[in-house]
C-alpha distance (Angstrom), angle and dihedral (degrees) to the residues before:
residue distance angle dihedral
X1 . . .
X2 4.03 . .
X3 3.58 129.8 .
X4 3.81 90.0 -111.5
X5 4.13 104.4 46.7
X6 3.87 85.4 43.0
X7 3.84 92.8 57.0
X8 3.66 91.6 40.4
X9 3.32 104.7 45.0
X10 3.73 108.6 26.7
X11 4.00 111.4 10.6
X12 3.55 96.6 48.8
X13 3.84 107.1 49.0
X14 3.98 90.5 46.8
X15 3.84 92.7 50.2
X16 3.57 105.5 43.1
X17 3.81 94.1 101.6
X18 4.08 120.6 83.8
X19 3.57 136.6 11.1
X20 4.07 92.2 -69.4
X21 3.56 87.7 44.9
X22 3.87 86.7 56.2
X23 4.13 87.8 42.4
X24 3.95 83.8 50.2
X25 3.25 90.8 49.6
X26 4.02 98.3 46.9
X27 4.41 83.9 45.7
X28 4.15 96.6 54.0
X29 4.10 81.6 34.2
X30 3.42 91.5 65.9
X31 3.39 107.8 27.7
X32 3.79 83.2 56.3
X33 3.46 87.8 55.0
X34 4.23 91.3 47.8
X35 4.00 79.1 53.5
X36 3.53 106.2 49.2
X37 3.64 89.7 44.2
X38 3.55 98.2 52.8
X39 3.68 87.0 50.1
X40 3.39 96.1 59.7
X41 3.86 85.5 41.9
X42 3.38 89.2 67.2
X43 3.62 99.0 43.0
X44 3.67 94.9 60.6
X45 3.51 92.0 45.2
X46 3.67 86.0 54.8
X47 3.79 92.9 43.7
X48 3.51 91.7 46.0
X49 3.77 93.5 50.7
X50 3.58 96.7 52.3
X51 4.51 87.9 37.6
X52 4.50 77.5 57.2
X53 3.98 98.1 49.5
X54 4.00 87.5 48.0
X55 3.77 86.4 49.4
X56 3.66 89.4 49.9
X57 3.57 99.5 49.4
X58 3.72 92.3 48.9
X59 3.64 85.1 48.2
X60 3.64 91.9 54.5
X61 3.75 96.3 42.3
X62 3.72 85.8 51.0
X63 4.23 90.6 48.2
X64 3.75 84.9 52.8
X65 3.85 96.1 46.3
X66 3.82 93.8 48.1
X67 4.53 93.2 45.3
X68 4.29 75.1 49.4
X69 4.00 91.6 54.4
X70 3.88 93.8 38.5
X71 4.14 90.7 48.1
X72 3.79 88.9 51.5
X73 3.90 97.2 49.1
X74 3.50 90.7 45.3
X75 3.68 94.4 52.2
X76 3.88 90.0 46.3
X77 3.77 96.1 44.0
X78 3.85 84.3 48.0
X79 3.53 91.4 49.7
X80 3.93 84.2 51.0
X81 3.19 102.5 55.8
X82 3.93 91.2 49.5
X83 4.06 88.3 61.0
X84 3.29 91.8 44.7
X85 4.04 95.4 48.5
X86 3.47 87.5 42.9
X87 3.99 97.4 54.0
X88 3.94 89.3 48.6
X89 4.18 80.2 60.0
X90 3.36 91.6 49.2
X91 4.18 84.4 57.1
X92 3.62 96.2 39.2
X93 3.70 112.9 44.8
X94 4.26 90.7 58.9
X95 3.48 95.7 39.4
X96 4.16 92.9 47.5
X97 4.01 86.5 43.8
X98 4.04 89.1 51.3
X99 4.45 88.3 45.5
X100 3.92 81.6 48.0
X101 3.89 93.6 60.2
X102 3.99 127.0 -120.8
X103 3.95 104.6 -55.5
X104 4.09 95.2 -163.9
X105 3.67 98.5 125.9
X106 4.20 111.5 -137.8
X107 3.92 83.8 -8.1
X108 3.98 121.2 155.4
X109 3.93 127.8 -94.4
X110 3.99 86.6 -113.1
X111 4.18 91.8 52.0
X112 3.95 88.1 45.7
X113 3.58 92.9 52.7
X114 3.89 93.5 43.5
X115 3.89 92.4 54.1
X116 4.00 84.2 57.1
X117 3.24 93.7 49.3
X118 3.78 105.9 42.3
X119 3.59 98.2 45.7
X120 4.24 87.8 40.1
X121 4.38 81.8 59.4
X122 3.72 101.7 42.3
X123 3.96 87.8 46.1
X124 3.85 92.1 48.3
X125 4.14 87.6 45.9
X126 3.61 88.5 51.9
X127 3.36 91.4 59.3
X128 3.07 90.6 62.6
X129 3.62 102.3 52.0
X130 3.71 94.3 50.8
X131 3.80 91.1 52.3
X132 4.05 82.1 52.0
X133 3.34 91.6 49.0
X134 3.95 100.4 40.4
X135 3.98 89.6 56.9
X136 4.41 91.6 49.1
X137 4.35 80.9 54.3
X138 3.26 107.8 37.6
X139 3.93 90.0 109.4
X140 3.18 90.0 74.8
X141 3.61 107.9 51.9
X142 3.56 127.4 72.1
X143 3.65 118.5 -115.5
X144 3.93 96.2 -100.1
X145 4.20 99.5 49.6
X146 4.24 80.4 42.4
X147 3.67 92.6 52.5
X148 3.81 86.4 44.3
X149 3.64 105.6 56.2
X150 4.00 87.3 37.2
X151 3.88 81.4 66.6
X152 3.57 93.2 47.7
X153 4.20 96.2 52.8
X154 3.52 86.2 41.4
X155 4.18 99.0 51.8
X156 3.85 83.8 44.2
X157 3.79 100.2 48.6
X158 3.80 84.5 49.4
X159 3.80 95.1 44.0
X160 4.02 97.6 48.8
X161 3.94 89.1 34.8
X162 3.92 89.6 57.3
X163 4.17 97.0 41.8
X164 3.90 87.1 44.5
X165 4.48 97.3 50.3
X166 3.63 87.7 87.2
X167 3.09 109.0 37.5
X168 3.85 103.1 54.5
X169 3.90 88.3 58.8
X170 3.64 85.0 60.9
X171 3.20 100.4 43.1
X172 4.04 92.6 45.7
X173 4.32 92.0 47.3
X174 3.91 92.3 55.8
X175 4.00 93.0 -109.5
X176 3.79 125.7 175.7
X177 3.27 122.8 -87.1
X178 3.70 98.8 -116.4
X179 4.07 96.1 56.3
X180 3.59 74.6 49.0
X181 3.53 103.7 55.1
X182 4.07 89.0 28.9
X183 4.11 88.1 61.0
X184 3.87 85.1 43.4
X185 3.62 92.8 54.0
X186 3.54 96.3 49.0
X187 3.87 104.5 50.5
X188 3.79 84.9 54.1
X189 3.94 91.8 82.5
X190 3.66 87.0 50.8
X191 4.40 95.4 48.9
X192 3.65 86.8 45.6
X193 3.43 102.2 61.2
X194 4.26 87.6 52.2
X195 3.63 80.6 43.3
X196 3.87 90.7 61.9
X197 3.08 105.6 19.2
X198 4.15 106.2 47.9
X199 3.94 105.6 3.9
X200 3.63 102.0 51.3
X201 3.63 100.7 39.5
X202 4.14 89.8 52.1
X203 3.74 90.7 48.6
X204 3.52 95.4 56.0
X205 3.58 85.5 45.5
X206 3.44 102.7 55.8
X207 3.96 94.6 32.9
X208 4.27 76.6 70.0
X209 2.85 94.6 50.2
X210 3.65 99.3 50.2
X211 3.56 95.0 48.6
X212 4.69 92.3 59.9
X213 3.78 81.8 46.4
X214 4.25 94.3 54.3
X215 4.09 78.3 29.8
X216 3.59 93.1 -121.4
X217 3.91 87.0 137.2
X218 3.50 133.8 10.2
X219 3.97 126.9 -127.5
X220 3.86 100.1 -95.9
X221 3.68 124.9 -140.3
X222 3.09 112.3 -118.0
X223 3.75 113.4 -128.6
X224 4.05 113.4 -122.0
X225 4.36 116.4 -139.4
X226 3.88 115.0 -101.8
């Protein structure tokens, strides 16, 4: 029988008479007492046990949900930054092959001017397809790389806009292909300079910067003289 029913039931009622009765009575008291606490002891250790390994699992389930969410962004701000880089191409390559010069070797006045002018469109339309693009991703940029390749579309757009104002006139009033390839010619001094000057420069920039984001590189420190 336990501790507790015996002193309730049996102990108790027998010794209630008397001064040792009374002393008894005060012993089983508090050792009923020393019981019934240590029960309950014990059941909120046992409660709290089981109250920690739910808080654990939720804690792991909400570990794993979180690595989930940061996986994802990563692969979609990765995936960003590949558009992106890949737009800026899309601007670069024409523009750096009109800055280079036509390369047709012993080709006519009318192919000459044609080069100029093809690669002078499909730049300026790829300006407009990164600035497209740039403003469906800008969540996941921060505000500085944004504001960066926003400068770059917009220097571009300006740059291929400006080499291609008199040509299209040209183009569109049936000229010949030497004032053609004359007014190509000459706005090439002009879309080199923003070539070298703006276009290059914030290429390289942002190509760095890509790279720490995908965590190709890290940001070095740079080292301070002695």
């Amino acid at each position: 029988m336990p501790l507790a029913d015996f002193a309730l039931n049996i102990a108790l009622p027998l010794l209630s008479g008397g001064t040792a009765g009374w002393a008894l009575i005060h012993f089983f008291g508090q050792r009923l007492v020393d019981h019934r606490l240590a029960k309950d002891l014990e059941h909120y250790r046992e409660e709290l046990k089981e109250n920690t390994e739910v808080l654990k699992s939720q804690l792991s389930i909400y570990a794993h949900e979180q690595t989930v969410a940061i996986s994802r962004v990563d692969s979609q701000r990765s995936e960003a930054i590949h558009k992106i880089y890949r737009c800026m191409r899309d601007v670069i390559n024409p523009v750096s092959s009109i800055v280079a010069g036509t390369p047709i070797v012993n080709g006519t006045k009318s192919q000459s001017a044609d080069f100029y002018l093809q690669n002078a469109e499909a730049a300026h339309a790829a300006c407009g397809v990164l600035a497209h693009t740039m403003a469906d991703l800008a969540i996941y940029f921060d505000n500085n790389t944004y504001k960066n390749i926003a400068n770059f579309a917009n220097v571009s757009m300006q740059a291929t806009a400006t080499y291609l104002q008199p040509l299209r006139p040209l183009v569109a009033l049936g000229h010949a292909p030497d004032e053609i390839l004359y007014a190509a010619e000459t706005g090439r001094a002009a879309l080199q300079e923003k070539f070298e000057t703006e276009l290059t420069p914030a290429m390289k920039s942002l190509t760095a910067a890509f790279r720490i984001h995908l965590g190709i590189e890290r940001t070095q420190t740079i080292a301070l003289p002695k």
